[in-house]
PDB file with SEQRES, HELIX, SHEET and CRYST1 records, atoms N, CA, C and O in Angstrom:
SEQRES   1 A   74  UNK UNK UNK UNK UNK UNK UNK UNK UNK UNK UNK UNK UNK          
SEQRES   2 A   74  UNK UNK UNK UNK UNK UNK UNK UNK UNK UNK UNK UNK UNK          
SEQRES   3 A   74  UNK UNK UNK UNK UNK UNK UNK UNK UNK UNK UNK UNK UNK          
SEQRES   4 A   74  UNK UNK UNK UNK UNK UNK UNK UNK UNK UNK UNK UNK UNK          
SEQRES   5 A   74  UNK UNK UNK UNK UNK UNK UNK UNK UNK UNK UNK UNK UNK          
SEQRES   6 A   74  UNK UNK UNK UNK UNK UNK UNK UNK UNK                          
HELIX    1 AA1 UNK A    2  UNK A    8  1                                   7    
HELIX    2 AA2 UNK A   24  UNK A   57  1                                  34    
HELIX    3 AA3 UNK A   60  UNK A   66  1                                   7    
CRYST1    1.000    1.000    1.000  90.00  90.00  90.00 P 1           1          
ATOM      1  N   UNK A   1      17.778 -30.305  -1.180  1.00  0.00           N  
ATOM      2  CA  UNK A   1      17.456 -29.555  -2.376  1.00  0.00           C  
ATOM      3  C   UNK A   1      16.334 -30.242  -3.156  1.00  0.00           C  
ATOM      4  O   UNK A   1      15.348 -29.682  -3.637  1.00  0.00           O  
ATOM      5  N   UNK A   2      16.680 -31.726  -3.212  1.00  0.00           N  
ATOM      6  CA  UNK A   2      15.641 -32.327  -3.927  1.00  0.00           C  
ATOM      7  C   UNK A   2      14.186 -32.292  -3.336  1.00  0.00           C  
ATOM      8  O   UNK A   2      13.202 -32.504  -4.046  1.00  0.00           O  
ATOM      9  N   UNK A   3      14.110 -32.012  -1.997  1.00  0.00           N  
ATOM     10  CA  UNK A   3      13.089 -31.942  -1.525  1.00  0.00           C  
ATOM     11  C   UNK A   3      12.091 -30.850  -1.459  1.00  0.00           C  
ATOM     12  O   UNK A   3      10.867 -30.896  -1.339  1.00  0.00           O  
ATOM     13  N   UNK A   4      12.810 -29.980  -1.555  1.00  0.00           N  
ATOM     14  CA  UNK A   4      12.453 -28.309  -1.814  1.00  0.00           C  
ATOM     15  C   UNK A   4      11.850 -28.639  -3.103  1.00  0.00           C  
ATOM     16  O   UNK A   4      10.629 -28.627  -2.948  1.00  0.00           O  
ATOM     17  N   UNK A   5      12.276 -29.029  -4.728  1.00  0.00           N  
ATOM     18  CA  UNK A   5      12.055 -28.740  -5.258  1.00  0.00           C  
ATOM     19  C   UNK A   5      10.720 -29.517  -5.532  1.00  0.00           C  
ATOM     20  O   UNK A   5       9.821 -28.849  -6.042  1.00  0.00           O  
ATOM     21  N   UNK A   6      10.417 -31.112  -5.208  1.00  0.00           N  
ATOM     22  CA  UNK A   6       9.323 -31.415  -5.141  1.00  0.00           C  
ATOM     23  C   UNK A   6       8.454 -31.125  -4.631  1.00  0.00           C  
ATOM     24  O   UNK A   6       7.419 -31.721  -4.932  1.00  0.00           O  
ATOM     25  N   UNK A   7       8.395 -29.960  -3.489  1.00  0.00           N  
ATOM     26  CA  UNK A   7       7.143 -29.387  -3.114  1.00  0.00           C  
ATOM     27  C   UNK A   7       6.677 -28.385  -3.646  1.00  0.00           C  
ATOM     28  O   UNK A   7       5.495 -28.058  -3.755  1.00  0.00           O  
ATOM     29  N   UNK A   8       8.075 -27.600  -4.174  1.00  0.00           N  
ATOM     30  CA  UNK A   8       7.868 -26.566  -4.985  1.00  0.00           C  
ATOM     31  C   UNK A   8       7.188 -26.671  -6.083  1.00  0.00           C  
ATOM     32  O   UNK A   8       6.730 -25.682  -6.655  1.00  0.00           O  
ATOM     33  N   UNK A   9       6.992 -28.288  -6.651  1.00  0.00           N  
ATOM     34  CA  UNK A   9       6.432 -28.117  -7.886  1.00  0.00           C  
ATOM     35  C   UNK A   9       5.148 -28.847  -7.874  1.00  0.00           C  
ATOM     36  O   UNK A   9       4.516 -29.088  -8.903  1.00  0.00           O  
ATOM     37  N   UNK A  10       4.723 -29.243  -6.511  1.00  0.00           N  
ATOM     38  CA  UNK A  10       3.798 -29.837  -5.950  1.00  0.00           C  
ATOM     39  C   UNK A  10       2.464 -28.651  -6.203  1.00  0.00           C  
ATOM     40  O   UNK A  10       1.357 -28.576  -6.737  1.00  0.00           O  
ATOM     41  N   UNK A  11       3.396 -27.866  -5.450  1.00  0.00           N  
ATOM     42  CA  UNK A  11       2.444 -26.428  -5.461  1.00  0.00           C  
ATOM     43  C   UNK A  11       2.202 -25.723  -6.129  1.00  0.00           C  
ATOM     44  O   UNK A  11       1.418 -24.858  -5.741  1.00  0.00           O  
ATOM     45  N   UNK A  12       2.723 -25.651  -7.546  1.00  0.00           N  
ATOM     46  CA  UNK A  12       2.883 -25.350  -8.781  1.00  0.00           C  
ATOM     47  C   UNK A  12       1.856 -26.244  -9.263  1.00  0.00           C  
ATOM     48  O   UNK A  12       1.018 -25.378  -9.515  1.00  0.00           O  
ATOM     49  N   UNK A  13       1.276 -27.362  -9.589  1.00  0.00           N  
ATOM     50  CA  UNK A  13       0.669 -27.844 -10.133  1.00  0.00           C  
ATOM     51  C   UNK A  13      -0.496 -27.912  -9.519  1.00  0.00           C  
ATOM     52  O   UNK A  13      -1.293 -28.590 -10.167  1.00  0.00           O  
ATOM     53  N   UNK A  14      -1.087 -27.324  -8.155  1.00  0.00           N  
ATOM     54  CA  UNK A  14      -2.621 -27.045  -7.922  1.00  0.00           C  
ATOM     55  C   UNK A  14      -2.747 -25.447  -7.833  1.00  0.00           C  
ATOM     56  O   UNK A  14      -3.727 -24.980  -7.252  1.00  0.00           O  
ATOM     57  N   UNK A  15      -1.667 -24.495  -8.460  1.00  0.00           N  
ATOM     58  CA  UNK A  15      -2.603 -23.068  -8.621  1.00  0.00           C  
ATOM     59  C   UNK A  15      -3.032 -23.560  -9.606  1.00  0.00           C  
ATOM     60  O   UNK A  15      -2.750 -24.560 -10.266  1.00  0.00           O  
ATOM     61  N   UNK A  16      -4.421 -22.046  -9.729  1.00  0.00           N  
ATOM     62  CA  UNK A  16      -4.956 -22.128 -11.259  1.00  0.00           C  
ATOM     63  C   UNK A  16      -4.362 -21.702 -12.206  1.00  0.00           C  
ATOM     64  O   UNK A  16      -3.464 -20.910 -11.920  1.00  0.00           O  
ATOM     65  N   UNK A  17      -4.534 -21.952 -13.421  1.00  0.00           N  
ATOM     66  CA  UNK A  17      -4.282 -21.780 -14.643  1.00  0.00           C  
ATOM     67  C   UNK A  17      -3.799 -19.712 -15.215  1.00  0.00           C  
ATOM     68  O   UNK A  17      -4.641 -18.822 -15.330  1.00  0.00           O  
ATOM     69  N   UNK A  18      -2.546 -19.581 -15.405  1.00  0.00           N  
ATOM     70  CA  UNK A  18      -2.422 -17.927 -15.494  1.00  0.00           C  
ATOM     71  C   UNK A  18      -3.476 -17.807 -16.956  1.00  0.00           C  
ATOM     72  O   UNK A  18      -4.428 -17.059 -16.732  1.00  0.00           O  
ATOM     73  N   UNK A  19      -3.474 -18.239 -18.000  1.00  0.00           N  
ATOM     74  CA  UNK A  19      -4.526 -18.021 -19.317  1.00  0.00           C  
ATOM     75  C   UNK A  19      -5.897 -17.952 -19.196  1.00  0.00           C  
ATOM     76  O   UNK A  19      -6.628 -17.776 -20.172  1.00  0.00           O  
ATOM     77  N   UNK A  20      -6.485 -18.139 -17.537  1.00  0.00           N  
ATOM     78  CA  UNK A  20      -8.022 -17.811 -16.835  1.00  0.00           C  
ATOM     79  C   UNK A  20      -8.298 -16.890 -16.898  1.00  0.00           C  
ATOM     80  O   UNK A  20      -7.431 -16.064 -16.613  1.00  0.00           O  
ATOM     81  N   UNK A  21      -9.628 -16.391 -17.293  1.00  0.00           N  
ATOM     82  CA  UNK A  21      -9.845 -14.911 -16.961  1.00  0.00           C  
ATOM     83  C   UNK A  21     -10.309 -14.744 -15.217  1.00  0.00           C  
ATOM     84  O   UNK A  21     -10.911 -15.601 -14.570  1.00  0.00           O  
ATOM     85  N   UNK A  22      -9.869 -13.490 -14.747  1.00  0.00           N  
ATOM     86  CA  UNK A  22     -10.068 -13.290 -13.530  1.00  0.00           C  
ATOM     87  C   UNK A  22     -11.304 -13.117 -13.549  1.00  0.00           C  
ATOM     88  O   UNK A  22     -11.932 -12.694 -14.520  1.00  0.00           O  
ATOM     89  N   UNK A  23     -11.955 -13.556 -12.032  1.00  0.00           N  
ATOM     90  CA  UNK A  23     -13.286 -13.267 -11.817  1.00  0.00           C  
ATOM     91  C   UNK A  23     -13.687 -11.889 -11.649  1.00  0.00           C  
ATOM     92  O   UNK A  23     -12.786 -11.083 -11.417  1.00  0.00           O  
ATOM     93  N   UNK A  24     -15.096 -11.399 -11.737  1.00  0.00           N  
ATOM     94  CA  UNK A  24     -15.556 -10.409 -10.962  1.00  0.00           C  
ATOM     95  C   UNK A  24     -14.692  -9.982  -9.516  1.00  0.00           C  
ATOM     96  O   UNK A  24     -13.738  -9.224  -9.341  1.00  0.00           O  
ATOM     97  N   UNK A  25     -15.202 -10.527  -8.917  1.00  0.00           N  
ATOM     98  CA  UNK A  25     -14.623 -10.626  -7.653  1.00  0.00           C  
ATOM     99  C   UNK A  25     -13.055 -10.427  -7.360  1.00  0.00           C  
ATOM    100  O   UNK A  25     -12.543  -9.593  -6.612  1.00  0.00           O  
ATOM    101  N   UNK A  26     -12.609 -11.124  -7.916  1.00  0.00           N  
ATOM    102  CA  UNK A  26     -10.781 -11.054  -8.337  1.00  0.00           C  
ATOM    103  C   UNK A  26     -10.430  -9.747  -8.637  1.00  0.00           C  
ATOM    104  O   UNK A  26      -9.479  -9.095  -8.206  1.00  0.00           O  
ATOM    105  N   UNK A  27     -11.506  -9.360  -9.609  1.00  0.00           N  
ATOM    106  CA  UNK A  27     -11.057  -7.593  -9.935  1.00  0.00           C  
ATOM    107  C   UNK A  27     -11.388  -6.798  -9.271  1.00  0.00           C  
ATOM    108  O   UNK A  27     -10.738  -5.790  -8.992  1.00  0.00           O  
ATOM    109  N   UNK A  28     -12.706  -7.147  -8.794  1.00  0.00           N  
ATOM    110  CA  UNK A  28     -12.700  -5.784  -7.235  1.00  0.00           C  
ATOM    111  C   UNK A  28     -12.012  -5.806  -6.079  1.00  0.00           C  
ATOM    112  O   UNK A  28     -11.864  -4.777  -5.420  1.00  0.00           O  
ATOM    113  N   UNK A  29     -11.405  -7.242  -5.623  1.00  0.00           N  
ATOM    114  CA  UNK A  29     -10.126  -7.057  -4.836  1.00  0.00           C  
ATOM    115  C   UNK A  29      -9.220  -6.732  -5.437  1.00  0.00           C  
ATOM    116  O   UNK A  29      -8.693  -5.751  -4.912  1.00  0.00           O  
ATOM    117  N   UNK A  30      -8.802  -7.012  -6.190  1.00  0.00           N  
ATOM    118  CA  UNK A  30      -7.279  -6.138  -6.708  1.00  0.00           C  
ATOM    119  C   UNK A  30      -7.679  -4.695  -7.090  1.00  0.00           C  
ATOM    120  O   UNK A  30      -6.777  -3.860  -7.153  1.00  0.00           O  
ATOM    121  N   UNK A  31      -9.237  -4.248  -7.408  1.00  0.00           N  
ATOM    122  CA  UNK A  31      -8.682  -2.678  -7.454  1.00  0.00           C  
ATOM    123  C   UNK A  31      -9.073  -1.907  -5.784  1.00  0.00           C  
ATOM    124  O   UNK A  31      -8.828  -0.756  -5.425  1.00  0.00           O  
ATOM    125  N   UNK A  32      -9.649  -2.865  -5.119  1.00  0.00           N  
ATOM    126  CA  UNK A  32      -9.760  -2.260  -3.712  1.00  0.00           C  
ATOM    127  C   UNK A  32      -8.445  -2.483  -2.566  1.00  0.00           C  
ATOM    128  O   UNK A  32      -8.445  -2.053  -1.413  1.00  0.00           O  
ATOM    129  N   UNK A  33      -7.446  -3.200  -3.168  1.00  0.00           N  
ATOM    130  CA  UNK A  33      -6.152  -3.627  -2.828  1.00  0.00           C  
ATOM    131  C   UNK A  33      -5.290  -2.392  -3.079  1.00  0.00           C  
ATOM    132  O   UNK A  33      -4.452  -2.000  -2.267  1.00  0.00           O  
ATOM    133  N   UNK A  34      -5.551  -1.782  -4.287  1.00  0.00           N  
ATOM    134  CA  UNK A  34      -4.662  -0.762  -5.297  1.00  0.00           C  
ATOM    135  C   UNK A  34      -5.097   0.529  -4.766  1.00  0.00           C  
ATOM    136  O   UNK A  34      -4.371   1.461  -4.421  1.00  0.00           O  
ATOM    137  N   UNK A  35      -6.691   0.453  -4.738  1.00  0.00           N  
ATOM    138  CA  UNK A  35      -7.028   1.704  -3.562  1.00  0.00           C  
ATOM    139  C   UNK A  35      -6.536   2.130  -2.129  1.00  0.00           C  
ATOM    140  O   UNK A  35      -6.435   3.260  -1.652  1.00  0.00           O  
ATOM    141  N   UNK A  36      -6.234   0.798  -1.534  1.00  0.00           N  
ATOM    142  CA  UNK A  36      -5.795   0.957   0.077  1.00  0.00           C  
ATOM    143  C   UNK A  36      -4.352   1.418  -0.311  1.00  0.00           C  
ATOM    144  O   UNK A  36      -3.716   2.392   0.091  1.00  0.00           O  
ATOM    145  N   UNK A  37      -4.043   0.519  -1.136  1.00  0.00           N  
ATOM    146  CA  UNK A  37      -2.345   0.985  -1.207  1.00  0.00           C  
ATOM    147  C   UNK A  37      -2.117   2.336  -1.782  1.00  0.00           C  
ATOM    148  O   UNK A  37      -1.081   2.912  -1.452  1.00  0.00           O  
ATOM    149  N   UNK A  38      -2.923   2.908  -2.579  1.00  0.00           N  
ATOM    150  CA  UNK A  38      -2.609   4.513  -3.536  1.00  0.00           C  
ATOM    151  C   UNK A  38      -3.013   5.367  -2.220  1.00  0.00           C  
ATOM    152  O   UNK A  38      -2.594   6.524  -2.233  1.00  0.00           O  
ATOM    153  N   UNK A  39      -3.590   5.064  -1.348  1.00  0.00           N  
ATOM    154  CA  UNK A  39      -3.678   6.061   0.188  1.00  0.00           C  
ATOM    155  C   UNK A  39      -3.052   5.755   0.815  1.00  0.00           C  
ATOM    156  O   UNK A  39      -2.833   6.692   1.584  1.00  0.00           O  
ATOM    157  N   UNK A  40      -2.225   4.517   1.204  1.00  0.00           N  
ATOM    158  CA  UNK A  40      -1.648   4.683   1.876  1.00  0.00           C  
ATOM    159  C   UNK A  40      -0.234   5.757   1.587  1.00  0.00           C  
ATOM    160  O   UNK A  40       0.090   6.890   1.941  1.00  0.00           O  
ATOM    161  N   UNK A  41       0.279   4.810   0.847  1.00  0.00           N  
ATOM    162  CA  UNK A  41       1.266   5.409  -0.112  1.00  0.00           C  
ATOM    163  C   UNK A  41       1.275   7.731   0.235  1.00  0.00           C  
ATOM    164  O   UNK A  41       1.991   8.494   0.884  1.00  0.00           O  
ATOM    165  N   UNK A  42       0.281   7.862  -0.492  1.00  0.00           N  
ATOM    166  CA  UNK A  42      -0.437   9.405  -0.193  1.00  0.00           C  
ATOM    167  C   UNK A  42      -0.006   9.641   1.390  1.00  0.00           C  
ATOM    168  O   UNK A  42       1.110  10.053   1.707  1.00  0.00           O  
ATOM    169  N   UNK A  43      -0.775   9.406   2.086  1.00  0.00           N  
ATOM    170  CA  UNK A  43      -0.398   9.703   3.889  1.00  0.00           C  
ATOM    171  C   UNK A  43       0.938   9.262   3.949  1.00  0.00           C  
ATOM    172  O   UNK A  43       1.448   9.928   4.850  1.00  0.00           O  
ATOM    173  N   UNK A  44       1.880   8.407   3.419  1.00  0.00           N  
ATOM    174  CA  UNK A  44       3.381   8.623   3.704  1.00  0.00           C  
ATOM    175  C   UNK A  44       3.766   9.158   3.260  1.00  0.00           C  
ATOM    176  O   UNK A  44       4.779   9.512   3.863  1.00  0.00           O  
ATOM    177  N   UNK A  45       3.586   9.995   1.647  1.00  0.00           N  
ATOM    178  CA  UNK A  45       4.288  11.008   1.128  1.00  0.00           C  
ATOM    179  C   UNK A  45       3.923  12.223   2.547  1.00  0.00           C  
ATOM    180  O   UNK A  45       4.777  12.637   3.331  1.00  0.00           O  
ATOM    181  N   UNK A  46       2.799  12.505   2.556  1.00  0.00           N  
ATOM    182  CA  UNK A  46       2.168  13.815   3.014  1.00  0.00           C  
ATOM    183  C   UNK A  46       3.069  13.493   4.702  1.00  0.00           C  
ATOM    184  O   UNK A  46       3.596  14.489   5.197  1.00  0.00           O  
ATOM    185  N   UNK A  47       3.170  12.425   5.323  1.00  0.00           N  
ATOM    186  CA  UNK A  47       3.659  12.613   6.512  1.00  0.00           C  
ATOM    187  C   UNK A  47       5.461  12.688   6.444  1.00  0.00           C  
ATOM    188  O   UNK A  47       6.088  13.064   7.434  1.00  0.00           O  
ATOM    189  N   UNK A  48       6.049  12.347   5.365  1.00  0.00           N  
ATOM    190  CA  UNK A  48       7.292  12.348   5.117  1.00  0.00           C  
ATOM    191  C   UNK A  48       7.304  14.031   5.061  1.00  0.00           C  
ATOM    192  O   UNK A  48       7.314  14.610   6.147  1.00  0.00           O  
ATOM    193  N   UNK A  49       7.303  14.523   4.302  1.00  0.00           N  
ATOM    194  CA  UNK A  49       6.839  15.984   3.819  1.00  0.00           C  
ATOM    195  C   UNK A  49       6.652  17.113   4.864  1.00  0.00           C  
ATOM    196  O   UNK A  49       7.352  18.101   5.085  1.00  0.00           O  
ATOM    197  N   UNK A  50       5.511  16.683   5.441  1.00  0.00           N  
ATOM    198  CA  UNK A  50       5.324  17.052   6.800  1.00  0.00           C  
ATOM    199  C   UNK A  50       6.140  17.204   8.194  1.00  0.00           C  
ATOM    200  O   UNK A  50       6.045  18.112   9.020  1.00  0.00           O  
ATOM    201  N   UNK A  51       7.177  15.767   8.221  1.00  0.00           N  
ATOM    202  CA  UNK A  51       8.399  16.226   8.548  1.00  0.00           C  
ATOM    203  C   UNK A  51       9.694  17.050   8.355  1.00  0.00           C  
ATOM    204  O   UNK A  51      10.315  17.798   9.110  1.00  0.00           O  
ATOM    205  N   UNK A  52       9.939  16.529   6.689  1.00  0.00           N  
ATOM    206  CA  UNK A  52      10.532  18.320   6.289  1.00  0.00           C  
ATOM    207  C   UNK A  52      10.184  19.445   6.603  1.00  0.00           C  
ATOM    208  O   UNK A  52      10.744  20.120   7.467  1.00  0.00           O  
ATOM    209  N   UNK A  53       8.865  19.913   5.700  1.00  0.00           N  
ATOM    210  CA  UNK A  53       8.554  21.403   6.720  1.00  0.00           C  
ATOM    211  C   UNK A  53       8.628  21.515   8.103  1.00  0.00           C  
ATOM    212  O   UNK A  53       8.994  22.585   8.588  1.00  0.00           O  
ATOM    213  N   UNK A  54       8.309  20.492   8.873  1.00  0.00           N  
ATOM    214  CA  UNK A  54       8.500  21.212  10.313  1.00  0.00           C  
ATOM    215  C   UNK A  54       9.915  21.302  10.805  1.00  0.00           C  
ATOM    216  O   UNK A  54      10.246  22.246  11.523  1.00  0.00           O  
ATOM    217  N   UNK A  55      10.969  20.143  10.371  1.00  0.00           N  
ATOM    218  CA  UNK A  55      11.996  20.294  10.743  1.00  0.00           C  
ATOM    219  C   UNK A  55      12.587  22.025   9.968  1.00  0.00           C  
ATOM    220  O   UNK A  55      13.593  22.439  10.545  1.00  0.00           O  
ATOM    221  N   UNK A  56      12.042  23.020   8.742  1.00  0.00           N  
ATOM    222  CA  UNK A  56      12.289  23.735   8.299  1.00  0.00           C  
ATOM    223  C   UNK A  56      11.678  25.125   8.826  1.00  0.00           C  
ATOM    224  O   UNK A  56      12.164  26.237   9.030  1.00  0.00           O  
ATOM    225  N   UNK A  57      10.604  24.656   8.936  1.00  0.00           N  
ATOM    226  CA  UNK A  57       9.476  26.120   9.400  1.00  0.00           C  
ATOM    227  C   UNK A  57       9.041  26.069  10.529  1.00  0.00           C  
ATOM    228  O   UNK A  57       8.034  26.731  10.779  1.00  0.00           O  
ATOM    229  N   UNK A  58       9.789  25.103  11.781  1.00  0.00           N  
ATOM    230  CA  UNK A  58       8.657  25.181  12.599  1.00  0.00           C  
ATOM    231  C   UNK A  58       7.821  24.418  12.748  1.00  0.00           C  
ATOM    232  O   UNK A  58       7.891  23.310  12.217  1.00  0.00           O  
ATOM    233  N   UNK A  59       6.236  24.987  13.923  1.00  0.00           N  
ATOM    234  CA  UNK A  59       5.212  24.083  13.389  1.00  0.00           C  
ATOM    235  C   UNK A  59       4.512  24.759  13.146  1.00  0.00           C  
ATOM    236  O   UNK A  59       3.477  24.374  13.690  1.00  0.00           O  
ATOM    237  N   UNK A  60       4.248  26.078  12.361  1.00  0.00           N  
ATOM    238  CA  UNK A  60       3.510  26.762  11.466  1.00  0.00           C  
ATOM    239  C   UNK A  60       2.855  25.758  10.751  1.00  0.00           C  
ATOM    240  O   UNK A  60       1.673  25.432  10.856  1.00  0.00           O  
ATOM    241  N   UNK A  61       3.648  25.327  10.070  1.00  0.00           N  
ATOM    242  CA  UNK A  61       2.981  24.138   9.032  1.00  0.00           C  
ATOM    243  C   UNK A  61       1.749  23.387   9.603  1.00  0.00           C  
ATOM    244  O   UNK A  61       0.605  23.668   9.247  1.00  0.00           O  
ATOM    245  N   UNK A  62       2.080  22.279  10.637  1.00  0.00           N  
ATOM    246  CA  UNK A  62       1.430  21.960  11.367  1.00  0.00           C  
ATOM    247  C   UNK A  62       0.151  22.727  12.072  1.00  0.00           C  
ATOM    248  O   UNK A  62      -0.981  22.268  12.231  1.00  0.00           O  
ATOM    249  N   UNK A  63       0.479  23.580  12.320  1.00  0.00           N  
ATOM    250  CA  UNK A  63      -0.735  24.639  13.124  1.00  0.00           C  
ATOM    251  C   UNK A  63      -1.970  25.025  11.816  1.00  0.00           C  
ATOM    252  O   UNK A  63      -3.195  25.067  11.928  1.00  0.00           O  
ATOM    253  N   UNK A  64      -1.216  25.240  10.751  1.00  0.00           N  
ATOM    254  CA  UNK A  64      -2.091  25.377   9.080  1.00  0.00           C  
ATOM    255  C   UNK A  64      -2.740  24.447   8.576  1.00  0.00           C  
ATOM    256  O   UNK A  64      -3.633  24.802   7.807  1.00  0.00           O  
ATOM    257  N   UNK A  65      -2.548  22.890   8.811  1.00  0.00           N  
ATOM    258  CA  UNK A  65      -2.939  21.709   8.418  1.00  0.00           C  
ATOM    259  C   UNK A  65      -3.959  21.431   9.568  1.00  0.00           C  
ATOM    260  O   UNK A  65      -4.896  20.757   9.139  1.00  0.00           O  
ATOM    261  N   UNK A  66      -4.055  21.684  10.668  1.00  0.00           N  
ATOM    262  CA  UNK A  66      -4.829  21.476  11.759  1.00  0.00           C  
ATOM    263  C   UNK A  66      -5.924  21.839  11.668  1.00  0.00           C  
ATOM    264  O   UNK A  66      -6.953  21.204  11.899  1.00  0.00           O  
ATOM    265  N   UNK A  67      -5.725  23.554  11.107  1.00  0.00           N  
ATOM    266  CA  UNK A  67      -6.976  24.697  10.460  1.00  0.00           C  
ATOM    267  C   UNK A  67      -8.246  23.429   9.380  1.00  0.00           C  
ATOM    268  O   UNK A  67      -9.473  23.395   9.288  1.00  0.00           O  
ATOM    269  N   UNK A  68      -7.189  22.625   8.793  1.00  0.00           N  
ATOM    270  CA  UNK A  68      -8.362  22.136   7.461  1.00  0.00           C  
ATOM    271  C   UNK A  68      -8.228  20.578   7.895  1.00  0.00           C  
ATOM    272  O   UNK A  68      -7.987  19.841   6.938  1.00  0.00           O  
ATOM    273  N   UNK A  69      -8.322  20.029   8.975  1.00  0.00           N  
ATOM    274  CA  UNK A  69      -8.391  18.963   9.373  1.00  0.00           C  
ATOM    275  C   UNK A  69      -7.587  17.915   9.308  1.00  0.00           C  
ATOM    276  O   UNK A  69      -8.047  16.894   9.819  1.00  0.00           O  
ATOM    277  N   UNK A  70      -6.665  17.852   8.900  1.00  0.00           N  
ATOM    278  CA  UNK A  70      -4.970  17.094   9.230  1.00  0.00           C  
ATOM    279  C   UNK A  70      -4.624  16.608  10.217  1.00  0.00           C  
ATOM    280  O   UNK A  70      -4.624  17.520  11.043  1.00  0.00           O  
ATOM    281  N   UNK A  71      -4.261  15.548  10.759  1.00  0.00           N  
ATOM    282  CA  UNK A  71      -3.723  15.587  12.116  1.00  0.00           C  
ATOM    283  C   UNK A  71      -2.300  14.936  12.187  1.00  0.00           C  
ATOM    284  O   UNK A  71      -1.922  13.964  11.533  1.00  0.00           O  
ATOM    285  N   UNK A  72      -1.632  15.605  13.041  1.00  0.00           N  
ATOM    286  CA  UNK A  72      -0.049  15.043  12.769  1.00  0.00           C  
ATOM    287  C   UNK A  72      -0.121  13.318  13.350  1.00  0.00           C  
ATOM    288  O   UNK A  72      -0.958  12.689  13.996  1.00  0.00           O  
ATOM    289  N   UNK A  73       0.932  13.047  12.873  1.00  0.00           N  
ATOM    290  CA  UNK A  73       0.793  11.605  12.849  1.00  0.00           C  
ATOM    291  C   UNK A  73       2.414  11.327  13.704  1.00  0.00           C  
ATOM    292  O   UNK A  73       3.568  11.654  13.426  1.00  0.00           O  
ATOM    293  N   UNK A  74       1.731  10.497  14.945  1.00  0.00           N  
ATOM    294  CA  UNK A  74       3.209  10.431  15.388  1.00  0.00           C  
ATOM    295  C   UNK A  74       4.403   9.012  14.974  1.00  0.00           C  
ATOM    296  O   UNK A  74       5.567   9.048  15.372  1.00  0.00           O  
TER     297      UNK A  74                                                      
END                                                                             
């Protein structure tokens, strides 16, 4: 335990400082981080979804999404 905790605080004492302002850089990865994730996120709603309707309608659904460029996702 004691050993855990001295590394734990080993490593604690070379991050930087949380009261830093983030860099440039820092902020365009975290909002290009937030971008990948808000699409991804999107294509699992839409493919979750996508499984409902077909398990409901068929693959009408599917055949309609194909029309406007969709592609089922296996």
């Amino acid at each position: 335990m004691l050993e855990w905790w001295s590394t734990c605080s080993r490593s604690l004492k070379c991050d930087p400082p949380f009261d830093k302002e983030p860099s440039r850089e820092e902020i365009k990865l975290a909002e290009r981080i937030a971008s990948i994730l808000k699409d991804f996120e999107a294509s699992q709603l839409e493919v979750y979804l996508g499984f409902k309707l077909t398990k409901t309608n068929g693959w009408k659904w599917w055949k309609n999404k194909k029309k406007i460029g969709i592609r089922k996702m296996n």
